[in-house]
Residue, then its C-alpha position, 0 to 999 in steps of 0.5 A: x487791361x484790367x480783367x474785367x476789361x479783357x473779359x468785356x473785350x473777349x466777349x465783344x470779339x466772339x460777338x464780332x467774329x462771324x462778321x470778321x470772318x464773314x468780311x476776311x472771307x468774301x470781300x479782304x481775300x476775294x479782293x486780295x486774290x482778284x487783284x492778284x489774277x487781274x495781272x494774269x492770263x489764267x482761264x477756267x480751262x487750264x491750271x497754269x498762267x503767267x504774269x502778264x502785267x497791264x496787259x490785261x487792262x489795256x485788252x479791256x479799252x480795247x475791247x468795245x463790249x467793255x466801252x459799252x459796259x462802262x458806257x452803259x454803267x456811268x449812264x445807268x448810274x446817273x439817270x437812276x440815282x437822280x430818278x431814286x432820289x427825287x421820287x424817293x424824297x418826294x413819296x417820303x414828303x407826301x406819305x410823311x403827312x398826318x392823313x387817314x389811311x397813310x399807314x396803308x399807303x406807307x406799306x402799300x408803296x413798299x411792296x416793290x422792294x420786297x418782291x423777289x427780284x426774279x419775278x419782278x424782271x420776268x413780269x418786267x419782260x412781259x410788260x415791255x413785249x410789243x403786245x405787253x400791258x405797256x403799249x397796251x396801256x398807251x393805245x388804251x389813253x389814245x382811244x380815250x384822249x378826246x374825253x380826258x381833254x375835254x374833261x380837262x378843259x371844261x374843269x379848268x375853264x369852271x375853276x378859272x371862272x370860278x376864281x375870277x368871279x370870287x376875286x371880283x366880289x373881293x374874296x382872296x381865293x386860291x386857284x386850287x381851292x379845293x371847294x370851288x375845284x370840287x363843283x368845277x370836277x362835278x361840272x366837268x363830269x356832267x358836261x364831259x357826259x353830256x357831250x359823249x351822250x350828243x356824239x361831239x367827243x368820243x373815245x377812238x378806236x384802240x391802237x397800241x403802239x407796235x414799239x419793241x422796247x426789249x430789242x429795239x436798236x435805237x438810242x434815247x439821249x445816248x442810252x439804248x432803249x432795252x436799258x430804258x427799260x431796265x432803268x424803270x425796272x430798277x428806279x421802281x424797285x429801289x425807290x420804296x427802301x429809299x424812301x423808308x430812309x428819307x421817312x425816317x430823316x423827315x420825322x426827326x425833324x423838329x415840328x417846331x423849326x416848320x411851325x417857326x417858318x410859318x409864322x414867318x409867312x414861309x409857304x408849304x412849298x418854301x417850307x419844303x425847300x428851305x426847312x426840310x431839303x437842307x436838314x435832309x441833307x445828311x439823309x441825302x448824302x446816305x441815300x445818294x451814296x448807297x444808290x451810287x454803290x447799288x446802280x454800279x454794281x447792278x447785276x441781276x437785272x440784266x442776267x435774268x434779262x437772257x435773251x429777251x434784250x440783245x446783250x450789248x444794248x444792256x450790258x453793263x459792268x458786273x454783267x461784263x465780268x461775270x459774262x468774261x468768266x461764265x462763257x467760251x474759255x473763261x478769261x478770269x484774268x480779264x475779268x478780275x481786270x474789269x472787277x478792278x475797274x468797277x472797284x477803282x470806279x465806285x470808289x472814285x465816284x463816291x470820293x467824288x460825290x462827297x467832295x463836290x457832292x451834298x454834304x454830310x451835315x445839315x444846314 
């Protein structure tokens, strides 16, 4: 090499250098040293240990906290990466449109994500207590479910006779029209009004559901309901960064592949499909990818849960591992063998996800 060149190189190492420590450190040496422990019986509590084997992996398959940990994740990382992924894309699409005032609303749905976490689950806790905003919510739109339906009913019966009549006179009109919806809305409100004021509809009585969702037993398609509830939880906290990520994708698409399909006669809804969902694709592989990891590995959510849910209704993985080393004797050697897991576990799925998965090229 040229002295120019170990010069460039030696600059470029003291840049990399905290980085490299940084990864040597907390991720090379943790993992090295993790995996070393995982076939051990060292605890907290004592200095010595012995080498144990598999030992400590067959203990965790035995263990049914560790089933339900591992139950827990699997599901919690399927239903939350589809749910960030289809909300993200679709907040993406709409914020991406050329509408007065979209950059406050761009900001606006962002917030979510650069909340303190701590805070959003202790205003979570309370939102999800049997008298919290939730279930009050619900008995709020029961009082008031006559009124919206019959709303509902009188709109659609004026945009339906609307349209119907237009079409008779020959005019292809759209069902959505929004002209015609805009006189079917004032319709709606002025017989809604009329009918409220007679006495025919009227809000009921509130009545907010007594449902518990934080230490409710039961099971909604095999997930307990406590981690329901942290699912939404997640789903909204994530969903903003994501969809920065689908944004940005979606604005370094050629304005002229969109302009191409619609002189081809394609609709915004085939446009949606077949223009922008394939040239997402390598955006969709990033996203899915990075929630995969994230929902896996999530962890601070149900700590600050405490003991607002019952532990073996949301506990998962990460939570497993650190409940095994921060409680009772201080199993670090079953620990490490969970962290092993969730380790061989992640990279499993993500080699899984990109080998049958979206792929990384656009089509």
């Amino acid at each position: 090499m040229r002295r120019s060149q170990r010069t460039e190189a030696l600059y470029a190492l003291l840049f990399l250098a905290p980085f490299l420590i940084h990864l040597g450190v907390f991720f090379v040496f943790a993992f090295v040293r993790t995996l070393g422990f995982s076939f051990t019986d060292k605890t907290l509590i004592g200095q010595s240990y012995q080498v144990v084997g598999l030992a400590n992996f067959v203990q965790l398959f035995q263990d049914p906290r560790f089933i339900a940990a591992l139950t827990h994740s699997i599901s919690f990382m399927l239903v939350v990466t589809t749910l960030q992924t289809f909300l993200a894309l679709s907040m993406a699409a709409i914020l991406n449109q050329r509408l007065k005032g979209i950059t406050f609303f761009r900001t606006v749905y962002y917030i979510p994500s650069v909340l303190s976490s701590a805070a959003v689950t202790v205003i979570a806790i309370w939102f999800f207590q049997k008298t919290g905003f939730l279930n009050t919510f619900i008995g709020w739109v029961g009082s008031v479910a006559p009124v919206l339906l019959a709303f509902l009913a009188i709109f659609a019966l004026a945009q339906a006779l609307q349209v119907g009549w237009e079409r008779m006179r020959g005019l292809p009109v759209a069902l959505t029209d929004p002209a015609l919806a805009a006189i079917s809305l004032a319709v709606g409100l002025a017989l809604t009004w009329t009918l409220v004021a007679l006495g025919v509809v009227g809000p009921r009585e509130a009545r907010p559901p007594e449902f518990t969702w934080l230490t409710n037993s039961d099971r909604f398609l095999g997930i307990p309901i406590p981690l329901w509830s942290i699912i939404m939880l997640n789903t909204f906290t994530t969903i903003p960064t994501l969809m920065l990520i689908f944004l940005a994708g979606l604005q370094d698409i050629p304005k002229s592949i969109y302009e191409a399909a619609a002189i081809d006669g394609a609709s915004p809804l085939q446009q949606f499909f077949s223009v922008t969902v394939p040239m997402l694709r390598p955006v969709t592989f990033l996203v899915i990818t990075l929630s995969l990891i994230g929902t896996l590995q999530m962890f601070d959510q149900v700590a600050l849960m405490g003991d607002a849910a019952p532990l073996d209704s949301v506990i998962v993985l990460a939570y497993y591992v650190f409940n095994n080393v921060f409680s009772g004797e201080g199993r670090v050697g079953l620990a490490s063998a969970a962290a092993i897991v969730l380790a061989l576990l992640t990279f499993a799925i993500v080699l899984l996800q990109r080998a049958l998965g979206i792929s990384e090229k656009a089509h």
